[in-house]
N, C-alpha and C positions, 0 to 999 in steps of 0.2 A: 634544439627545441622541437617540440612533435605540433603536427600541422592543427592538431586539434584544441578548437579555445574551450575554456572552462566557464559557463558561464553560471552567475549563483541563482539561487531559489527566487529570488526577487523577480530578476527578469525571467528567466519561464513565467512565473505568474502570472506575467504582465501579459508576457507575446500571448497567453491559454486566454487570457481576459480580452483580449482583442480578438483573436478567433469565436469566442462564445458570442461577443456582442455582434458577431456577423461580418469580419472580414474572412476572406479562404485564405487558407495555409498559403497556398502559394506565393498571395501578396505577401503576407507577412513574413513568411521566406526569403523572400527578393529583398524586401525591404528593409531588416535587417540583418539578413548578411547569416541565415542560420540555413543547414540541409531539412528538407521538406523531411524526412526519417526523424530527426531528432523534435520537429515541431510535431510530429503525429506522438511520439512517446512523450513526449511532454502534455500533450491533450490530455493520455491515457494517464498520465500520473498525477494530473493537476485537479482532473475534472472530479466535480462533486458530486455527491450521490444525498438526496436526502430522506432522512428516514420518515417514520411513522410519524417519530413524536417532533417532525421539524427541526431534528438535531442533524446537521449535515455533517461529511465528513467526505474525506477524499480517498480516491483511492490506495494509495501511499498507505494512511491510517489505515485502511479496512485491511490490507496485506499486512502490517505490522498488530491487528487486533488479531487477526488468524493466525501470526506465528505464536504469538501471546496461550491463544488458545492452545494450539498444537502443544506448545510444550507443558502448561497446565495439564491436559490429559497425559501425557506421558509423566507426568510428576503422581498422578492420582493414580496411576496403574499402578506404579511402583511401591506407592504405599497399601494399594490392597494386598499387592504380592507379599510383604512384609508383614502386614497383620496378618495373612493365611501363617505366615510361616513362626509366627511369635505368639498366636493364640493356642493354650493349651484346650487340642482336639476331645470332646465327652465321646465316649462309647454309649452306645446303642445298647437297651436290654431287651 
């Protein structure tokens, strides 16, 4: 069995929700029982950002909304490239 524990979404939540209300990583490291590295990417991944219109969302989200993106534009490239190549070209007089 490998030394490292698995823990779920729930508890990070928890430990990012105790660090935001003003404990430091460290206590809450010590305390329970997780490496100071894994509570810092857990901040990074938990922590919210909120928008304009007061719609928040987490980091996690905003990286899964940019892959979303990425591949939308790579879908819309390919069907310009397609219309170039399926539209019949008018000559110039």
């Amino acid at each position: 069995m490998g030394k490292y524990n698995r823990y779920d979404d729930e508890f990070k939540q928890n430990l990012v929700n105790l660090y935001q209300s003003g404990k430091t990583q460290t206590d809450i490291a010590k305390e329970y029982g997780v490496s100071a590295s894994a509570l810092t990417r857990w901040v990074k991944q938990f922590s919210e950002v909120r928008l304009d219109d007061n719609q928040i969302l987490t980091v996690q989200q905003i990286k899964q909304l940019q892959k979303r993106n990425a591949k939308l534009e790579e879908e819309n490239l390919i069907l310009k490239k397609a219309i170039a190549i399926f539209t019949p070209q008018t000559k110039s007089e």
